[in-house]
C-alpha positions as CSV (number, residue, x, y, z in Angstrom):
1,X,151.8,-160.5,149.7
2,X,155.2,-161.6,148.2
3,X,154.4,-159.1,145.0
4,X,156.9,-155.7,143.9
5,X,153.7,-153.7,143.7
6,X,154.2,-150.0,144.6
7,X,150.0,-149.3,144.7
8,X,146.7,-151.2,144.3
9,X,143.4,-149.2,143.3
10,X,139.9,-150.1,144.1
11,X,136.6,-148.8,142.2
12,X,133.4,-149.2,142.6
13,X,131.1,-150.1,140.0
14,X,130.3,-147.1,137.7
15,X,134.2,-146.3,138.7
16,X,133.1,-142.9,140.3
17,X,134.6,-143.4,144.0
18,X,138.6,-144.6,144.3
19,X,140.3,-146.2,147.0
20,X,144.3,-146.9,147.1
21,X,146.5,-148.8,148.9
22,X,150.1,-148.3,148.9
23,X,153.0,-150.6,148.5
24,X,152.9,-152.1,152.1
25,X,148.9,-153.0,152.2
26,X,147.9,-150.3,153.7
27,X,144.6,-148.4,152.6
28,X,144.9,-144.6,151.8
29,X,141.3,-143.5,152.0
30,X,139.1,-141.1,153.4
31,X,140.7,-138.2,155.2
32,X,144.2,-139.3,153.9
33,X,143.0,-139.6,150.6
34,X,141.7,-136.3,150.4
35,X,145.4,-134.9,152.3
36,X,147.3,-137.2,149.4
37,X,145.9,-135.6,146.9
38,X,145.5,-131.9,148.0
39,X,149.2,-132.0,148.9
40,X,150.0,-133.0,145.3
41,X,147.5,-130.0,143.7
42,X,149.3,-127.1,146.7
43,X,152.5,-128.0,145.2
44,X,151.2,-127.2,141.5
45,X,148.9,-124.5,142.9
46,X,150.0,-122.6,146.5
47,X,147.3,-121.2,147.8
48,X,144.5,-123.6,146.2
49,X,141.0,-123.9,148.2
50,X,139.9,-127.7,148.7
51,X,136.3,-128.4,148.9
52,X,135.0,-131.3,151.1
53,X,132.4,-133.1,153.1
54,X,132.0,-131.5,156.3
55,X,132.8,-134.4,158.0
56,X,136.8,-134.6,157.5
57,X,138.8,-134.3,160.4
58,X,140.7,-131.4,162.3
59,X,143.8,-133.2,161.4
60,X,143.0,-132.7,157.5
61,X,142.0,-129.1,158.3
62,X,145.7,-128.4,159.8
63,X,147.3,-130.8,157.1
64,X,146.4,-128.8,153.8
65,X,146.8,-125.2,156.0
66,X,150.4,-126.3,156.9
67,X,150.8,-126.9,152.8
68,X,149.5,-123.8,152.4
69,X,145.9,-124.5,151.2
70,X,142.6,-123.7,152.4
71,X,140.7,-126.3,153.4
72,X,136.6,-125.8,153.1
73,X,134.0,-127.6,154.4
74,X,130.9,-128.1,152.8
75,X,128.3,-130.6,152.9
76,X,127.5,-134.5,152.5
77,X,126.8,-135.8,149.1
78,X,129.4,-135.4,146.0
79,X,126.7,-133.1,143.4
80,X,126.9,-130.5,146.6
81,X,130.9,-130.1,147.1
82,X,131.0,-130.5,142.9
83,X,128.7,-127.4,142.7
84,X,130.2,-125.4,145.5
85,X,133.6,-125.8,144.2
86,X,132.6,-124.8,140.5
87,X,130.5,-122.0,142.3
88,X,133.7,-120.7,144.4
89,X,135.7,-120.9,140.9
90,X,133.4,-118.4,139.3
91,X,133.6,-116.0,142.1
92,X,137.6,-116.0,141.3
93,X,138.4,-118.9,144.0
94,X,141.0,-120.9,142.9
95,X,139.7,-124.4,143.3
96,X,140.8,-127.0,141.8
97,X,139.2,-130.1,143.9
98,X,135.7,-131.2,145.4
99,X,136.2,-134.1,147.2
100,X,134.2,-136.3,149.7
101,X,135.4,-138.9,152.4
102,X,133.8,-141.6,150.6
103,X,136.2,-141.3,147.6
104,X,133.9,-139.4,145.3
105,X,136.6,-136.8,143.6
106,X,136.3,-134.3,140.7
107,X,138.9,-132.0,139.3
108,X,138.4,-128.6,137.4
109,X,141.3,-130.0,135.0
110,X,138.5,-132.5,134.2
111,X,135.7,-130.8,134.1
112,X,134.6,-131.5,137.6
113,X,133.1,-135.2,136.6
114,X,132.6,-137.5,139.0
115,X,135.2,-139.7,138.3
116,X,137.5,-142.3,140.6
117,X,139.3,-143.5,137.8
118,X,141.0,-140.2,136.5
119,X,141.6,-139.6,140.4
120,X,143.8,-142.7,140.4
121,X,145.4,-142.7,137.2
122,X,146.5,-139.5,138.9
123,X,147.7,-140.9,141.9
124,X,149.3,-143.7,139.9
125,X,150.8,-140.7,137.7
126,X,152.3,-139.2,141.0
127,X,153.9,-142.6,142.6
128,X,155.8,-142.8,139.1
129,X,157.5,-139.2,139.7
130,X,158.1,-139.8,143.3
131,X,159.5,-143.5,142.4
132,X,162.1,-142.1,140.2
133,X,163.0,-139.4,143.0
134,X,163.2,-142.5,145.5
135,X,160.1,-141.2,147.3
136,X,157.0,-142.9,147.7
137,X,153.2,-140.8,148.0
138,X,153.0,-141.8,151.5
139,X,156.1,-139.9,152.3
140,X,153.7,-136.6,151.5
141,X,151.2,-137.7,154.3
142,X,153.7,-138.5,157.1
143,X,152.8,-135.0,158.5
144,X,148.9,-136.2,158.7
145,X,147.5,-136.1,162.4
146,X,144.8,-138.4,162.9
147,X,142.4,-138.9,166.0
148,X,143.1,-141.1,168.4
149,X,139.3,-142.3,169.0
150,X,136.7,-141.4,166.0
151,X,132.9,-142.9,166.1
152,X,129.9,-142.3,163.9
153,X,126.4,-143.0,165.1
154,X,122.9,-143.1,163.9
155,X,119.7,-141.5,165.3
156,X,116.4,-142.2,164.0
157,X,114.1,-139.8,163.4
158,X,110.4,-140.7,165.6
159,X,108.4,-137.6,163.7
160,X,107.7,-137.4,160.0
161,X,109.0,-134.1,160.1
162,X,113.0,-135.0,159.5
163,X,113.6,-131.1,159.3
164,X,111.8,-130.0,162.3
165,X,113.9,-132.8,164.2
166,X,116.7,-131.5,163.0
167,X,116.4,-128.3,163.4
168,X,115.1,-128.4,167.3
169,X,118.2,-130.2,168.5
170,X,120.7,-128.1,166.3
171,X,119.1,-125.1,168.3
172,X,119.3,-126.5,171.7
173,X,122.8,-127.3,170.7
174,X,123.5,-123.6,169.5
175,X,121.4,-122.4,172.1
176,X,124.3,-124.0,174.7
177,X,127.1,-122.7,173.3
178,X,126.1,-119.3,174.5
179,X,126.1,-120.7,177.4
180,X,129.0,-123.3,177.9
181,X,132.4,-121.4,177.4
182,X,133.7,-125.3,176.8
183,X,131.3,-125.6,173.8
184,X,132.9,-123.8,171.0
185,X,130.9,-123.9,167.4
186,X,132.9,-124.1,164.6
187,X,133.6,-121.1,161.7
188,X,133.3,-123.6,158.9
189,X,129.6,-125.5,160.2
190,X,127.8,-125.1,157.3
191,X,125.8,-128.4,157.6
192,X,124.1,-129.2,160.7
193,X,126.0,-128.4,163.8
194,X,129.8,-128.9,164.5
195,X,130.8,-127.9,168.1
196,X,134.7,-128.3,168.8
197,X,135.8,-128.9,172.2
198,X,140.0,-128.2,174.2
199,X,140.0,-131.3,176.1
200,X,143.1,-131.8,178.8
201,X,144.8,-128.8,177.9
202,X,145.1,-129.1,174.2
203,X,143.1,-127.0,171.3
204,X,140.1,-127.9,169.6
205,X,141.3,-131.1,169.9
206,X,138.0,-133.3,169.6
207,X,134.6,-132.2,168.0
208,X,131.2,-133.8,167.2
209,X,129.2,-132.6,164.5
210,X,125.4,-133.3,164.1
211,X,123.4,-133.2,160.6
212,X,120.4,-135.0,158.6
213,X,121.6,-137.9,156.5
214,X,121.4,-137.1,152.9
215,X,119.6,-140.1,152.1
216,X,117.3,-142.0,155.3
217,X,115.2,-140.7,158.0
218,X,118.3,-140.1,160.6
219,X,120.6,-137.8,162.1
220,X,124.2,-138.6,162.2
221,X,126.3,-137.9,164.7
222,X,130.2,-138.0,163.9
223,X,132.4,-137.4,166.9
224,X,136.2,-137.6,166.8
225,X,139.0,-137.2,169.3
226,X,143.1,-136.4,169.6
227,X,143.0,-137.8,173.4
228,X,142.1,-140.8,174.9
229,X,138.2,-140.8,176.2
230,X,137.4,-138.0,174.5
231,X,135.0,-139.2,172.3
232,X,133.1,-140.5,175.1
233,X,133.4,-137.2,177.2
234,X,132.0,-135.4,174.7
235,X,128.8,-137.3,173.4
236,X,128.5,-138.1,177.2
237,X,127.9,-134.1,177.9
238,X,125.7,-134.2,174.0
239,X,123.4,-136.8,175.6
240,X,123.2,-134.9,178.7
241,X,122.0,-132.1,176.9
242,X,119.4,-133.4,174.6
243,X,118.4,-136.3,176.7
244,X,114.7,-134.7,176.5
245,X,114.4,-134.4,172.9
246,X,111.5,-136.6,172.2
247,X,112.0,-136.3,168.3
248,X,114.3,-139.0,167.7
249,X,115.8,-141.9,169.1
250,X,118.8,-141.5,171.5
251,X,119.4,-145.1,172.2
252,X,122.5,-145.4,170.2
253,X,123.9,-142.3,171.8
254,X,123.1,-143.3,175.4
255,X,124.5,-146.5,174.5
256,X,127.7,-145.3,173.3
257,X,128.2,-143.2,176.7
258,X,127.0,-145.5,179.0
């Protein structure tokens, strides 16, 4: 407060994630991170792919299409979107950035390390340009959608088997969708189970996706929204469906529809 700074940066502790914050307080992360940065590469490189986490939002997807990028999902955990991207590179992809939600970011101009700090001297790189043009980077993310109502929740796993949970409830959820016009599966589910959803009107315009945590004993359920209630609809009809499941704990979700 009171300071001319025109952006703050935040590490973590080996330096491998970034967070910013721009010149009035407010934290680019996540899902606007990721746009902030892809909308700098597409101008350098039209066309470019962007690997992700598979949990970034439909408003990201739409946000690096409009700049004339492809946006693909992938899966949790930075060594998986690292590899895919250099994977999609050697198949002739241009890819230039694997990228997670929890600010984990690594560029084929560096060699696709794991590094926060050469994503913000980046950044920091870019707000110098755009300062001299009387821009700022926020002005590049004005065009970023974001959900009205988003929510993450936690299921624990009752069986020892963490796969064969997993994989029951991802088929009763398939399984519906053949059945359910309203349930629509997404192209780009390539971890666990991402189901999109038109809700008053609009187009694929909330979604929940379900899919092992990388690291504990859990599912995680990730549910987002562009209307009000929507995130509640849709776990409400989730819960309805898997309210039998016996292999992991639904409290949490009956909780958050009650």
């Amino acid at each position: 407060t009171g300071n001319t700074a025109d952006m703050g940066v935040l590490l973590d502790a080996d330096g491998d994630r970034a967070v910013i914050v721009d010149g009035q307080g407010r934290v680019i992360n996540g899902n606007r991170l990721i746009a902030l940065i892809s909308a700098i590469l597409l101008e350098e490189r039209p066309g470019a792919t962007i690997v992700t986490d598979s949990a970034t939002s439909s408003g990201l997807k739409r946000f690096i299409t409009e700049w004339g990028g492809v946006h693909y999902r992938f899966k949790r955990g930075y060594q998986n979107v690292i590899q895919e991207a250099i994977r999609l590179n050697g198949e002739g992809i241009d890819c230039p950035l694997a990228i997670e939600t929890s600010g984990h970011a690594a560029f084929r101009e560096n060699g696709f390390l794991d590094d926060g700090l050469y994503l913000a001297t980046r950044l920091a790189c870019e707000a110098l340009l755009r300062k001299r043009e009387g821009e700022t980077l926020g002005s590049l993310i004005q065009e970023l959608s974001e959900p009205v109502e988003r929510a993450e929740i936690r299921l624990g796993v009752l069986t020892e088997d963490m796969r064969q949970a997993a994989q029951s409830v991802t088929e009763t959820i398939l399984s519906h969708t053949l059945e359910d016009g309203a349930w629509h599966l997404a192209g780009d589910s390539r971890e666990g189970v991402r189901i999109l959803f038109d809700l008053e009107g609009g187009v694929e315009n909330a979604w929940f996706q379900l899919r092992p945590s990388v690291h504990e004993p859990q599912l995680v359920l990730s549910a987002e929204s562009d209307v009000p209630g929507g995130v509640r609809d849709i776990l409400g009809r989730l819960y309805q469906l898997i309210q039998q499941e016996r292999s992991i704990d639904l409290d949490p979700l009956r909780s958050a529809v009650r």
